[in-house]
N, C-alpha and C positions, 0 to 999 in steps of 0.2 A: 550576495557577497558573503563570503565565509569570515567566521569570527575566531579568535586566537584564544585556544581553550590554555588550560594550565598545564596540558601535558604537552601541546608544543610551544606555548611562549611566544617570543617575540615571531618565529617563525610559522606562525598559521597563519602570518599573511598569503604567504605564499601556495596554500590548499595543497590538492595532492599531488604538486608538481615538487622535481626534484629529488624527492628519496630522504630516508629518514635519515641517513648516516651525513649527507650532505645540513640537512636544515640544522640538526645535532652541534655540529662543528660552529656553522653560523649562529646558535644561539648563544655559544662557551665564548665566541670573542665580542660579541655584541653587548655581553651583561656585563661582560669585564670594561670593553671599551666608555660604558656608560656610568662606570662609579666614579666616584672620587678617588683618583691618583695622590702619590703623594709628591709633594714638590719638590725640585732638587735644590732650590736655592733656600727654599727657610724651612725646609724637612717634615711641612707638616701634611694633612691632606687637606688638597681643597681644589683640587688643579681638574679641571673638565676638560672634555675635547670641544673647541670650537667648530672647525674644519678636520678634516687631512691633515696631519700632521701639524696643526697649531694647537696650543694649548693655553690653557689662560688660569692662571693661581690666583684665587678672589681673597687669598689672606695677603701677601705680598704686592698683586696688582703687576705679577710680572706677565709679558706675552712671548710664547715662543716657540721655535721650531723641533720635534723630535720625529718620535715612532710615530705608524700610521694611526694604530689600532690602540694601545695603548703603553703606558711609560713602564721601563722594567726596573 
């Protein structure tokens, strides 16, 4: 099984399938989708994706529904 070097990130799972321009795209919304957002109800960051479109603020404790990928 192939291992995820530093020059493709989260996308060396995927080895030499799909193309660089494709895996490229899928690493720029996957790192974003995986930070800490910032919240809209108490403005600060702390907001993760749980699911699809659920999102969860671990300052607040609020739970709720937006974007897929991640909050603008």
């Amino acid at each position: 099984m192939t291992t995820k070097s530093k020059k493709t990130k989260s996308a060396g799972r995927f080895g030499a399938r799909y193309g660089k321009t494709v895996k490229d795209k899928f690493v720029k919304v996957e790192s974003k989708q995986r930070m800490k957002q910032t919240c809209p109800f108490c403005k600060k960051v702390g907001v993760k994706r749980i699911s699809k479109g659920v999102w969860k603020c671990h300052r607040c404790d609020k739970k709720f529904a937006s974007n897929t990928y991640f909050l603008d």
